[in-house]
N, CA, C and O of each residue as an XYZ file, in Angstrom:
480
protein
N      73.044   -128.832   -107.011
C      73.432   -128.593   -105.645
C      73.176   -129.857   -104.820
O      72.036   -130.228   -104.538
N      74.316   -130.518   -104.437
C      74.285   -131.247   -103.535
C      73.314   -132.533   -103.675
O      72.568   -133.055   -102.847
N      73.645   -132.909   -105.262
C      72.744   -133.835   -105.917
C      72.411   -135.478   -105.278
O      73.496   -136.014   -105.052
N      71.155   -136.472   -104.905
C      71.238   -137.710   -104.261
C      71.777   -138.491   -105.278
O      70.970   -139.408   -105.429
N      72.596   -138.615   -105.971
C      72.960   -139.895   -106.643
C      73.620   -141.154   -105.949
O      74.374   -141.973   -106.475
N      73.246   -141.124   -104.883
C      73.191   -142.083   -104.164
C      72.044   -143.296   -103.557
O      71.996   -144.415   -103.048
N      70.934   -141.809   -104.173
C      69.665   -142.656   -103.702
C      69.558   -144.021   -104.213
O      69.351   -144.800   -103.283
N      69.621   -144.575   -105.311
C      69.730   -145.901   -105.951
C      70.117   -146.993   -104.792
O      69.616   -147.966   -104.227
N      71.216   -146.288   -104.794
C      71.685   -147.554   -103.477
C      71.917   -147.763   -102.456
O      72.626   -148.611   -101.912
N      70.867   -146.392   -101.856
C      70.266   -146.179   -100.428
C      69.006   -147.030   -100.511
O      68.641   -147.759    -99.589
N      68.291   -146.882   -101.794
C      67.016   -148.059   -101.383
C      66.877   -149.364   -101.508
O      66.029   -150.134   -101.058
N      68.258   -149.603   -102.492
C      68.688   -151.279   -102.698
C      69.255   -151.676   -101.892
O      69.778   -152.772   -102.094
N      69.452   -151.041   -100.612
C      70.543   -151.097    -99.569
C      69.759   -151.589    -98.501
O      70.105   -152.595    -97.881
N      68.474   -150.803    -98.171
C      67.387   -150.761    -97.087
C      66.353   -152.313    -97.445
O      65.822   -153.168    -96.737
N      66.447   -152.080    -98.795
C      64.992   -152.976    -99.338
C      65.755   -153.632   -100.551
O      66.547   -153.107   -101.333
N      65.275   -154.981   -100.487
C      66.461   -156.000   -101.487
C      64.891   -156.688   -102.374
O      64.958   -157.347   -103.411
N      63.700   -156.360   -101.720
C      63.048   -156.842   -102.488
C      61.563   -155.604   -102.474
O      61.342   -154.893   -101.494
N      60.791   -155.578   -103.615
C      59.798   -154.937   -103.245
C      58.621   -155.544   -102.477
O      57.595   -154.883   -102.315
N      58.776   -157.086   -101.885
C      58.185   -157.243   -100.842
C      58.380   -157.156    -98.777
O      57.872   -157.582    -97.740
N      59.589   -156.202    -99.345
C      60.097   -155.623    -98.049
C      59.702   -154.206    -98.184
O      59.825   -153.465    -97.209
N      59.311   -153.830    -99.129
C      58.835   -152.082    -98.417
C      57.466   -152.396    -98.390
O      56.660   -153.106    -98.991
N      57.545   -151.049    -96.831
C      56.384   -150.908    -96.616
C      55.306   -150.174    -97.363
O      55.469   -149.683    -98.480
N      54.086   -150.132    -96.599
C      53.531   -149.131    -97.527
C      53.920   -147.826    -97.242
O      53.794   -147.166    -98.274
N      54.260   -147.269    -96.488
C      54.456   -146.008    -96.299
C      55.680   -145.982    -95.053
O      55.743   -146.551    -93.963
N      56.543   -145.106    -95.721
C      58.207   -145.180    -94.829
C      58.287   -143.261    -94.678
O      57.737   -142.364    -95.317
N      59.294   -143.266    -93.464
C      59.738   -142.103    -93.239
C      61.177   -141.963    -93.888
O      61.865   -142.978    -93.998
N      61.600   -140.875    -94.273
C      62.098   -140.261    -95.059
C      62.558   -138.957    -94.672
O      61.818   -137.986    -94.834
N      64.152   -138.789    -93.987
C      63.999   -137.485    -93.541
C      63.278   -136.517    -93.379
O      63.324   -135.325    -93.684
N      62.456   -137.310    -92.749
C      60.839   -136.492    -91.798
C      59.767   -136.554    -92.771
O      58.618   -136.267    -92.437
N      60.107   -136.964    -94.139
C      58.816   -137.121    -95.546
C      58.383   -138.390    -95.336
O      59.054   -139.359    -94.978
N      56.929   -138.314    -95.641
C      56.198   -139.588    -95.902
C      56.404   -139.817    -97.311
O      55.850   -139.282    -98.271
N      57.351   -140.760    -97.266
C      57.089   -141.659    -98.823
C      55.884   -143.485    -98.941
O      55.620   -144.248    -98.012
N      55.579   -143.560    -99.988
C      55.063   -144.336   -100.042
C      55.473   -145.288   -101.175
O      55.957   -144.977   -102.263
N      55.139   -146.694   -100.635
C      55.670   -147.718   -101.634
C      55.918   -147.491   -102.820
O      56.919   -148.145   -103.116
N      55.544   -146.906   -103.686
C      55.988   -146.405   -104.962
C      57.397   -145.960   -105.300
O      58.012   -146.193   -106.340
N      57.959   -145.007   -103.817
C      58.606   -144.380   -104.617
C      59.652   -145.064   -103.960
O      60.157   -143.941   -103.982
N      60.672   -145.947   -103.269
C      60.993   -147.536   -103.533
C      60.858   -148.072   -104.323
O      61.886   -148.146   -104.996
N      59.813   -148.732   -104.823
C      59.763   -149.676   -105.942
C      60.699   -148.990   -107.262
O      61.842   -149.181   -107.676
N      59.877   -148.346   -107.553
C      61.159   -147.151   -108.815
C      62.696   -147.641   -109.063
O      63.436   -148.070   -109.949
N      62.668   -147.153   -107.164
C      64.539   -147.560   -107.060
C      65.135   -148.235   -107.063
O      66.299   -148.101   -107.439
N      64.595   -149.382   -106.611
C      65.113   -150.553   -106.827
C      65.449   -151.080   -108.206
O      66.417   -151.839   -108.264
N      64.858   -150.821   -109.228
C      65.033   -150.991   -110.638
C      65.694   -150.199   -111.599
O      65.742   -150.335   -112.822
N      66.246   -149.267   -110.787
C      66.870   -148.085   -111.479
C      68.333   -147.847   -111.234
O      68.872   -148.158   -110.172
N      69.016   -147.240   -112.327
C      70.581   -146.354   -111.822
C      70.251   -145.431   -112.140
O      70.129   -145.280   -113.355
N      69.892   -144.195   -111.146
C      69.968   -142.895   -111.351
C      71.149   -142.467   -112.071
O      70.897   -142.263   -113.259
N      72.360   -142.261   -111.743
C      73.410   -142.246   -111.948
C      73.442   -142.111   -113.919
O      73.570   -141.311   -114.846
N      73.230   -143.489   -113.601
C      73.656   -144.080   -115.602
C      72.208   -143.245   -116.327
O      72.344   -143.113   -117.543
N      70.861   -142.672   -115.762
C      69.605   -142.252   -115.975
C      70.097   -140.856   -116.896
O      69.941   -140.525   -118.071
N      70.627   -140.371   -115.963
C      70.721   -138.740   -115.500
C      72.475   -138.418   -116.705
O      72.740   -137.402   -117.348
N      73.058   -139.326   -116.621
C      74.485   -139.135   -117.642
C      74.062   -139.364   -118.296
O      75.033   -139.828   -118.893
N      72.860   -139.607   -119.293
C      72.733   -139.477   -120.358
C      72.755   -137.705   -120.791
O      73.096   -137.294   -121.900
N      72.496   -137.192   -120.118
C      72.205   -135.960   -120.519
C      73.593   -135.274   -121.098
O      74.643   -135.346   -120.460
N      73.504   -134.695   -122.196
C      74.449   -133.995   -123.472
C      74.825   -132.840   -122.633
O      75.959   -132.551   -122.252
N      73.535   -132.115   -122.358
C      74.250   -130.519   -122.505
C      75.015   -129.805   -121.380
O      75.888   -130.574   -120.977
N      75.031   -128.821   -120.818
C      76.349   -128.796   -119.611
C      75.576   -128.729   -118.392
O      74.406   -128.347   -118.356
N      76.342   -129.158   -117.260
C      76.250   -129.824   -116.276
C      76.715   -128.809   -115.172
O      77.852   -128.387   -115.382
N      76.096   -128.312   -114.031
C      77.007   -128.195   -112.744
C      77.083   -128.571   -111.692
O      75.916   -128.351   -111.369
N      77.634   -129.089   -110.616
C      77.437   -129.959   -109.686
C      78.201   -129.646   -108.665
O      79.375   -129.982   -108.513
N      77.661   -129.111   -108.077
C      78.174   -128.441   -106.242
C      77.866   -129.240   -105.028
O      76.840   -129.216   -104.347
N      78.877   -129.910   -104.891
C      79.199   -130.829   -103.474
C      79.642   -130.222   -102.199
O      80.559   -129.400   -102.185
N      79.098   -130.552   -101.262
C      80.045   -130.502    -99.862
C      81.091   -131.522    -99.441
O      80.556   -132.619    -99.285
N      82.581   -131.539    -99.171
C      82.667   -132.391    -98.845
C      82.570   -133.198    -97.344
O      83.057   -134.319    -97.193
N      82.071   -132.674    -96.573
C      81.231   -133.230    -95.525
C      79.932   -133.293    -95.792
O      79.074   -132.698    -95.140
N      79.781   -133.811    -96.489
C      77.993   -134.412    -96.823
C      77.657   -135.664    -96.095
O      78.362   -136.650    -96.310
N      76.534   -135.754    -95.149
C      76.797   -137.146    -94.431
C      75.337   -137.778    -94.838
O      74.785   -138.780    -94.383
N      74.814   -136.683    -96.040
C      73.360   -137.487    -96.636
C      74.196   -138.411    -97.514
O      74.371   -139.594    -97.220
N      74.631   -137.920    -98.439
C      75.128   -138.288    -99.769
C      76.607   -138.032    -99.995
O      77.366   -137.070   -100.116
N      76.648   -139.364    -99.992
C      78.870   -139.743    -99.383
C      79.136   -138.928   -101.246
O      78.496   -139.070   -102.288
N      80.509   -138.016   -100.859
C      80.847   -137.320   -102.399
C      81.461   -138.149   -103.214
O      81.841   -137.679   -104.287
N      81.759   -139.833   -102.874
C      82.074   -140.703   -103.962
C      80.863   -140.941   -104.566
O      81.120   -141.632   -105.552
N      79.854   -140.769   -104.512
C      78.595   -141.001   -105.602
C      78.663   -139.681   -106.730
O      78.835   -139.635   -107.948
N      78.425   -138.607   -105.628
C      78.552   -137.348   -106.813
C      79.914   -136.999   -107.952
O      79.941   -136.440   -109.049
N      80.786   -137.517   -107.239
C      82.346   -137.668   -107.854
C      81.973   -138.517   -109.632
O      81.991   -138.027   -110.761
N      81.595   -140.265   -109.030
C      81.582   -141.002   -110.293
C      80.289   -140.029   -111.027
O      80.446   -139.970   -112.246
N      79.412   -139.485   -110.672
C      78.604   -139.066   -111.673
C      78.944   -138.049   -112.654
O      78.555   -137.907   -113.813
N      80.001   -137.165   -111.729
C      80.449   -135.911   -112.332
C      81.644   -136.488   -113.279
O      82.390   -135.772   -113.948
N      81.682   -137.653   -113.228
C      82.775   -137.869   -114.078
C      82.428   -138.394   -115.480
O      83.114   -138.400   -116.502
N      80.980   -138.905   -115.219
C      80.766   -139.914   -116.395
C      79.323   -138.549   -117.482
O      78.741   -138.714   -118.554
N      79.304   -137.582   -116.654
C      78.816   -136.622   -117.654
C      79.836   -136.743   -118.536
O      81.024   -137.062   -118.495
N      78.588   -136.202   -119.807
C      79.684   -135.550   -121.104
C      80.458   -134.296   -120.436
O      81.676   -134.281   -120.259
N      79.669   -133.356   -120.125
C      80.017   -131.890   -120.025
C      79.649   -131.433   -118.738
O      78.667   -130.694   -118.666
N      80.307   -131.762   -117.631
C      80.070   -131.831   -116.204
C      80.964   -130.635   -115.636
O      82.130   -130.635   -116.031
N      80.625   -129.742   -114.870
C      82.024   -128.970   -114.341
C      81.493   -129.195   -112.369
O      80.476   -128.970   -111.712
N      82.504   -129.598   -112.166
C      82.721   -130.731   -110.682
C      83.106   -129.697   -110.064
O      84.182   -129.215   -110.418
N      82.022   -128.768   -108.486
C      83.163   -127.557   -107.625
C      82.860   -128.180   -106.288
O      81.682   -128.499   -106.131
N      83.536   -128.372   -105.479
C      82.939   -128.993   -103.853
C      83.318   -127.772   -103.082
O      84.194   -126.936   -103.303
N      82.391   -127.881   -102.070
C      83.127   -126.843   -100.873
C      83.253   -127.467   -100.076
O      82.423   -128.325    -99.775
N      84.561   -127.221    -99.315
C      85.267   -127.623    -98.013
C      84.821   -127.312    -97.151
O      84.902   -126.113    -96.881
N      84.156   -128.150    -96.309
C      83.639   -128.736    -95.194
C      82.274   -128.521    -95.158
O      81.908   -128.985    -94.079
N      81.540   -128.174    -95.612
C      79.944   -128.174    -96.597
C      79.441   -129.453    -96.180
O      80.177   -130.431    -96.309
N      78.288   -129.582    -95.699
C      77.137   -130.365    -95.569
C      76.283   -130.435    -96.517
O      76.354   -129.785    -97.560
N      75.362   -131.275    -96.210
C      74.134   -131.205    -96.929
C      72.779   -130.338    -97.249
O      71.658   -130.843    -97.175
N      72.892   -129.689    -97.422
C      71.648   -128.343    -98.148
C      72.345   -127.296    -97.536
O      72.240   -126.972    -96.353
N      73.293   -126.613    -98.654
C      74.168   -125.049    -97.843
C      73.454   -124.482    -97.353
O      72.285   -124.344    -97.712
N      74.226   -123.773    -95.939
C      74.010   -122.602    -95.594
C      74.840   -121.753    -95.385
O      75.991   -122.154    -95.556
N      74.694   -120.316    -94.960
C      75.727   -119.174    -94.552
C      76.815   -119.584    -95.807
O      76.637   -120.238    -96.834
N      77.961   -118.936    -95.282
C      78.344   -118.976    -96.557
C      78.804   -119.940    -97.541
O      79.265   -119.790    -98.673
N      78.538   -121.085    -96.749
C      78.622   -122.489    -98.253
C      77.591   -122.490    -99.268
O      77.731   -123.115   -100.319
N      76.195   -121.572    -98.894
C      74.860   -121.215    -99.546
C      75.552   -120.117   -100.448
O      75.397   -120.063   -101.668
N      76.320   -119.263    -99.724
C      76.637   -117.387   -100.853
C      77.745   -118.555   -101.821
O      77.246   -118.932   -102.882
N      78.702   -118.924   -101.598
C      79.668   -119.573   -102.249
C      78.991   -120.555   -103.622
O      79.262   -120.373   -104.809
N      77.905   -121.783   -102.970
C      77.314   -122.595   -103.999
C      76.413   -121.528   -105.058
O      76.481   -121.701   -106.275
N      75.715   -120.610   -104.566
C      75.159   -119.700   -105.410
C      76.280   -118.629   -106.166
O      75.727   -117.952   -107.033
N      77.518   -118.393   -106.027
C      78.157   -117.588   -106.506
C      78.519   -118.462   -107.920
O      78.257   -118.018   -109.038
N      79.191   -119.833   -107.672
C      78.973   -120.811   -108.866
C      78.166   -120.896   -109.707
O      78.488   -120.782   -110.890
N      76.706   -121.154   -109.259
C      76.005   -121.147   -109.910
C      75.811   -120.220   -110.703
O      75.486   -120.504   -111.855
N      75.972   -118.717   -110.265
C      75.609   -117.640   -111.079
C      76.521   -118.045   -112.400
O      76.182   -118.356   -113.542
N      78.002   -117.894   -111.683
C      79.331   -117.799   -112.659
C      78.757   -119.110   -114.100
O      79.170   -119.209   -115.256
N      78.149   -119.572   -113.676
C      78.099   -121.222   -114.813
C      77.216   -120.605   -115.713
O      77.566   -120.165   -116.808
N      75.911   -120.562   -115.201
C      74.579   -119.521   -116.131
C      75.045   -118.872   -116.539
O      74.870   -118.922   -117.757
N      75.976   -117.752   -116.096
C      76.101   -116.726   -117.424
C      77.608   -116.962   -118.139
O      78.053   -116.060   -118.848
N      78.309   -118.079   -117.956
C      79.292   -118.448   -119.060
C      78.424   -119.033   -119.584
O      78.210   -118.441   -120.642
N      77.670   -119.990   -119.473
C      77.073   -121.235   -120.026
C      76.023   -120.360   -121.309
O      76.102   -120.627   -122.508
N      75.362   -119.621   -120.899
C      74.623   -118.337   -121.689
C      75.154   -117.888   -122.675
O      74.706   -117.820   -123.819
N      76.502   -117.440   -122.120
C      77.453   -116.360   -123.618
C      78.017   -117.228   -124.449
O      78.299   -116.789   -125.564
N      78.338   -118.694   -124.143
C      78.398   -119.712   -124.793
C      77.613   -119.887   -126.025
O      78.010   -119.661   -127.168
N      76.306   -120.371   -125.622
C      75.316   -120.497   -126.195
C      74.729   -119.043   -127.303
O      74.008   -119.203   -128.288
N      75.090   -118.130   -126.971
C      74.814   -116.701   -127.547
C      75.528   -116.789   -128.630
O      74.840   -116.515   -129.614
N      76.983   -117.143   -128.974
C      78.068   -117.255   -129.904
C      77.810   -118.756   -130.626
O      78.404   -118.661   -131.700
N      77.362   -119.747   -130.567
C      77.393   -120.630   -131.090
C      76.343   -121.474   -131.615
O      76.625   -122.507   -132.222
């Protein structure tokens, strides 16, 4: 749901070196601390996380103004076994019914993904 695969290059974006973060930054209202920067800067979430084999679901808004849906797009593409659903005009962390809708998916995936697995 409404995955950051963007974060990578939200913090390579902010901070080009790890002697530019601070020790402690705000974070949509979270205290993060130098650590968890440093991480990012050295990392592709993205290429991290596609390694993963087994099946995938990934529920976008496409009005997300945390996390632009061309990040979640290339990720959902470069899974093996990804199934890609966005909702129209959906923000960032559903609610009302972009929340009943992203959870109706979800159900539908678990229990194909289940009877799948039951038969094979």
């Amino acid at each position: 749901m409404y995955p950051a695969f963007s974060i990578t290059h939200d913090a390579q974006a902010r901070y080009h070196s790890v002697s530019q973060i601070p020790q402690e930054s705000d974070i949509f209202g979270f205290s993060v601390g130098k650590a968890y920067y440093q991480k990012l800067l050295n990392i592709d979430i993205t290429k991290i996380a596609t390694k993963y084999r087994g099946p995938v679901l990934i529920v976008h808004g496409t009005s997300d103004d945390v996390v632009p849906i061309k990040y979640v797009e290339r990720a959902a593409h470069n899974f093996p076994n990804a199934t890609f659903k966005k909702i129209t005009g959906a923000g960032h962390g559903f609610e009302g019914s972009d929340q009943q809708r992203a959870l109706h998916l979800l159900d539908n995936f678990v229990t194909k993904t289940q009877r799948h697995s039951e038969r094979g």
